[in-house]
C-alpha positions, 0 to 999 in steps of 0.5 A, a space after each residue: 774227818 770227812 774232809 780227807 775222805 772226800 778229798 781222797 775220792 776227788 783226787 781218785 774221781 780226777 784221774 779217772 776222768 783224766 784215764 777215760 778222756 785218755 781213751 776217748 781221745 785215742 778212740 781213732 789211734 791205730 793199735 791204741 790199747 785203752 786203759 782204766 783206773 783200778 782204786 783201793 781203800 785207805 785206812 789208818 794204822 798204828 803199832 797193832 794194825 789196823 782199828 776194827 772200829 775204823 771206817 777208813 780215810 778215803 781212797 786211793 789210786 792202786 794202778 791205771 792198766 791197759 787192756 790188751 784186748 784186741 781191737 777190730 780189723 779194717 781192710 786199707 789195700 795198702 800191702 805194707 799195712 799190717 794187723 796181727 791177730 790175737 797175741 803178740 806184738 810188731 818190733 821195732 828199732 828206735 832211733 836207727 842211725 843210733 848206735 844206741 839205738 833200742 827195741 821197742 813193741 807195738 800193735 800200730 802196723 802202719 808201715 812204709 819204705 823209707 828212701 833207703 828200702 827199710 820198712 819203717 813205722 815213722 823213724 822206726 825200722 821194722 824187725 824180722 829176718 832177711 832171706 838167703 836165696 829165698 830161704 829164712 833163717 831165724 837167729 837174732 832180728 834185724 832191719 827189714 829192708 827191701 830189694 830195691 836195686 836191680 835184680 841179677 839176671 839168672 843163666 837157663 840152665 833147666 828147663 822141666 817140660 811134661 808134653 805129650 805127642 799124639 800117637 795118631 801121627 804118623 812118620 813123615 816121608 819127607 827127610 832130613 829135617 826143615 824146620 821151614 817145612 812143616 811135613 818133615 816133622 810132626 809138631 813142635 813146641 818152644 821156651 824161652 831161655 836166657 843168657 848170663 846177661 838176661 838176654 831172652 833166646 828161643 830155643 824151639 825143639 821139633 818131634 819127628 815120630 819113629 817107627 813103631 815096634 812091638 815094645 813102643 814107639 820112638 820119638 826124635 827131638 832136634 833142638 834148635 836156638 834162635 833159628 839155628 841148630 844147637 851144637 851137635 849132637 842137638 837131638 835126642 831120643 823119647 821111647 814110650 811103651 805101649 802104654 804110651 809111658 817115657 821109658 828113659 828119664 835122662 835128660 836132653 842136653 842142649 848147648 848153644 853160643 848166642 848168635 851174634 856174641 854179646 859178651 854173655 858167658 858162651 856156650 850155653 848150657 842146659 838140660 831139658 827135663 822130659 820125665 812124665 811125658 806121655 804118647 796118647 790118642 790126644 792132640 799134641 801139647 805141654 801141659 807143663 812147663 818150667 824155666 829157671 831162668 830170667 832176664 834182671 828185673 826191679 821191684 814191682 810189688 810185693 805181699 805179706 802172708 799170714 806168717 809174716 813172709 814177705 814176698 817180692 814181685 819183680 818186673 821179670 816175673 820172679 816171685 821170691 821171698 826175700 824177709 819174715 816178719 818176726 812178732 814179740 810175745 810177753 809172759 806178762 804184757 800187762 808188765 810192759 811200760 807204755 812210753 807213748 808213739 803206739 810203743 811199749 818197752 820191756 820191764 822187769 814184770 812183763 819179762 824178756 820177749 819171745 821172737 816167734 815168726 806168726 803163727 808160731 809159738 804163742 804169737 797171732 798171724 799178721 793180716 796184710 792190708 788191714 790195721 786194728 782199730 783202737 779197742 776203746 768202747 766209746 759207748 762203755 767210755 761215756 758210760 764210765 764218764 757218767 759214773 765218774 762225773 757222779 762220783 767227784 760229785 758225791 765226793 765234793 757233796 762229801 766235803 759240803 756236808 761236812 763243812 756245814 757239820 763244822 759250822 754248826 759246832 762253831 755256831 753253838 
């Protein structure tokens, strides 16, 4: 009969309708994937199988699947927002003050920071890897959360110089060394050091050329700290080679007491690093220059790379590292069971997640400042509802025909 053939194809037509009005109305959800309804046919069967003569009872409903394709990318300038390129999927841990709290996996990269410095998405924390001293060590994922309290200041205890003094400078004649009197050195240079509590000191180091031998020429530097002489001895000798290469590579050893004492760790001490200076027939100067410490600072902002590095800007002017973003991939994402909120769980078909760091193993590179779009074609969604508007049409056309075909038996 008819009927049930009909009636299969408007209950097959209604959830198509239901799938496409699904898509159309998450075509602005970020990270949203769209979705279509697969059908198969129906036929009655006995003990022997399946009638060759059969013609079939209708149709039914086999799966409504997700296409993971990805959806387009577009720039925010918000640093927490995040979009993964090609294959993979954000972490993310449900119900976080829960004991039972579990993961689950999406594409919606907006992201924040809650009251406590964790990396939120809603109520949901954000997975990865903190750091150790800047260095990320993989091992099970856990809640990313930023340093928001004040960061410990650092003692100097290293400071790398490359400088270069002119060798068309001449010895002065004026001795002993003044630093208030310029003709009694030939060029100096300074950095900034810190005590262990942050506090910022100058220390200002005075190059006074030898006499030159036939093997090279001798520089002396004298260090001094705050205006005063560091603990003797506070100077060092340079020998450069006709070349106008540093020939000795130990280091200038600098020791200070802050001046007045302000309960900072005292003396200071640190080391100067002069490998690859030079002595030529050019102005004098530090082309390079590098302190290891710094005064305490707070977080002023911070940036996500492509590998999910998170990297933190203080107020002191470091810059380290301080998590990684870790993404999951499936051997089967089509096995993912979508529980609504942009988030999927793990299943027996899609299997058990690989936590990769982006661009790593199979998973994509995460985009900072950007978010995917829903992949939903509207057009090709319009298009389908067309097609299935037509087919719920045909299908009650179906049952029409049919009920006028059973009036004319019952007429005879």
């Amino acid at each position: 009969m008819g009927f049930q053939q009909g009636l299969s194809g408007l209950n097959s037509a209604s959830s198509q309708l239901d799938t496409i009005g699904n898509n159309v109305s998450n075509a602005s959800t970020v990270g949203f994937k769209s979705s279509r309804t697969e059908f198969s046919d129906l036929f009655s069967t006995s003990f022997y199988g399946v009638a060759s003569t059969s013609a079939g009872i209708g149709s039914q409903v086999n799966a409504v699947t997700q296409s993971f394709s990805a959806g387009n990318i577009t720039p925010t300038g918000r640093s927490l927002d995040l979009a993964i390129n090609n294959n993979g999927f954000f972490i993310v841990r449900q119900n976080p003050t829960s004991s039972t709290g579990s993961l689950a996996y999406t594409r919606n990269g907006q992201f924040q920071v809650d009251k406590d410095g964790y990396i939120v998405n809603g109520n949901d924390r954000l997975q990865g890897w903190m750091a150790n001293n800047g260095v990320v060590t993989q091992g099970p994922v856990t809640d990313l959360k930023l340093q928001t309290n004040l960061i410990s200041p650092a003692a100097t205890t290293k400071v790398t110089m490359g400088v270069n003094v002119d060798s068309r400078l001449t010895t002065p004649t004026v001795t002993p060394l003044d630093p208030t009197n310029t003709k009694t050195f030939n060029w100096s240079n300074a950095a900034q050091v810190y005590d262990s509590l942050g506090n910022q000191h100058n220390l200002t180091l005075y190059y006074v050329k030898g006499t030159p031998t036939a093997t090279g020429t001798p520089w002396t530097v004298t260090a001094y700290v705050d205006g005063n002489a560091a603990t003797t001895p506070n100077t060092y000798t340079m020998n450069y080679d006709t070349s106008g290469n540093l020939t000795n590579t130990t280091p200038f050893s600098v020791t200070f007491s802050p001046t007045p004492v302000n309960g900072s760790s005292s003396p200071v001490t640190l080391t100067i690093d002069y490998t690859g200076s030079t002595q030529v027939a050019q102005a004098s100067g530090t082309p390079t220059e590098t302190v290891d410490g710094y005064a305490p600072g707070t977080l002023s902002s911070m940036n996500i790379d492509t590998h999910g590095n998170i990297m933190a800007s203080f107020s002191n002017g470091q810059n380290k590292i301080i998590g990684q973003v870790a993404l999951a991939t499936f051997t089967n994402s089509q096995g993912l069971q979508n529980e609504g909120g942009n988030r999927w769980q793990q299943t027996l078909q899609s299997g058990v997640p690989a936590y990769n760091a982006p661009g790593s193993g199979n998973a994509g590179t995460v985009q900072s400042q950007a978010l995917e779009d829903s992949n939903v074609d509207l057009t090709a969604e319009l298009v389908n509802m067309i097609t299935a508007q037509r087919f719920y049409q045909a299908n009650a056309q179906t049952i029409k025909t049919e009920d006028t075909l059973m009036q004319t038996i019952i007429n005879l």
